[in-house]
C-alpha positions, 0 to 999 in steps of 0.5 A: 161342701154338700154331700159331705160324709160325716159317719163312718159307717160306709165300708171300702170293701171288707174292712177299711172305713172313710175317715169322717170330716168330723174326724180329719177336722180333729187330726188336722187340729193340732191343738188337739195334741198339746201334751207332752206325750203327743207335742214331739209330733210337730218338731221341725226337722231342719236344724233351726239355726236360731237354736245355739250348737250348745242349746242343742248339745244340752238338749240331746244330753238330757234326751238321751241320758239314761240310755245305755248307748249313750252312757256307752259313747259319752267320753266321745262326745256323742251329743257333739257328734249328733249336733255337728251332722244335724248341722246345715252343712251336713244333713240340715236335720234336727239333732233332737230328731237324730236323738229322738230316733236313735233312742227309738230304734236302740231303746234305752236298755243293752239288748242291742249293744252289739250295734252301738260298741263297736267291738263286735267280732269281724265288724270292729269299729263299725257302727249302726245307731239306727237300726238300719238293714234289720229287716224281720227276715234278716233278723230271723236267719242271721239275727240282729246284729249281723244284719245291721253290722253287715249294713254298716259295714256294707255302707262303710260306716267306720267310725261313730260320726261315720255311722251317725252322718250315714244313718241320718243322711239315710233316714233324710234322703231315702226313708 
C-alpha cells in the first residue's frame, strides 16, 4: 500500500515506536525462526489425535526428565497423567504444552518443591504444577508456597491429576 511506513523512527508519544512493515514482514515469516531455540513458538495446542498416548508419554518423558518435580512424582506416572487430561476429552491441549509449561513455571531445580510435594503442612496432598495464584504481591507477604497452596487448596485440587487438569483447564479457559 501507499504511504506505507517502512522506519521506525515516528514516536507514539514519548517512548513506543510503530513497527515498520519491514519488521512485521520478518516476525510474521516463520521460516525466520527455524531453530531449535525458537521452533516451540508454532506447537499446536490441541492434542493431535494423529500423535500415539504413548509417543506423547515418551515425549513429555524426555522433555521433563531432568526436573526435580518430575524425578519427584515419576512413580505416579506423571507423563501419564499429563497425556490423559491433555486428552480430547478433557482439556484438548497438547501434553508437550502441559510439559512445556510446568517446566516453565517450576523450573527444573527444588527451589519451588513445596508446591509439586504434596506434604507441605496444612496443605496435604495439594498440589499447584503451574504456579498459579503467585502473584508478586502475594509472594512478598506470604511467600510463594502459601500463595499457591492456598490457590490450589481454594480450587480444591487434591490430588496430582486433580492439580494437573485444574491448572491446564485454567490456563486453556481463563489465561
Amino acid at each position: 500500500p501507499k504511504n506505507v511506513n517502512n522506519s521506525c523512527t515516528n514516536k507514539y508519544k514519548d517512548t513506543w515506536y510503530p513497527a515498520s512493515s519491514t519488521a512485521v514482514a520478518y516476525y510474521m515469516d516463520p521460516r525466520n525462526f527455524f531453530s531449535e531455540k525458537y521452533i516451540f513458538q508454532f506447537l499446536y495446542l490441541k492434542y493431535g489425535s494423529s500423535i500415539s498416548s504413548a509417543n506423547y508419554i515418551n515425549a513429555v518423558s524426555s522433555l521433563l526428565s531432568h526436573a526435580e518435580f518430575y524425578k519427584y512424582h515419576k512413580k505416579n506416572n506423571i507423563s501419564t497423567i499429563i497425556d490423559d487430561v491433555g486428552k480430547p476429552n478433557k482439556n484438548d491441549v497438547s501434553p508437550m504444552f502441559i510439559a512445556a509449561r510446568m517446566l516453565q513455571e517450576l523450573g527444573s531445580s527444588t527451589k519451588l518443591y513445596n508446591l509439586y510435594s504434596g506434604i507441605y503442612s496444612g496443605y496435604k496432598n495439594y498440589y499447584n504444577f503451574f504456579n498459579i495464584g503467585v502473584s508478586d504481591e502475594c509472594a512478598t507477604t506470604k511467600g510463594t508456597t502459601v500463595c499457591g497452596l492456598t490457590y490450589a487448596k481454594q480450587k480444591g485440587w487434591l490430588g496430582i491429576s486433580a492439580a494437573i487438569n485444574g491448572g491446564v483447564s485454567m490456563i486453556s479457559n481463563e489465561y
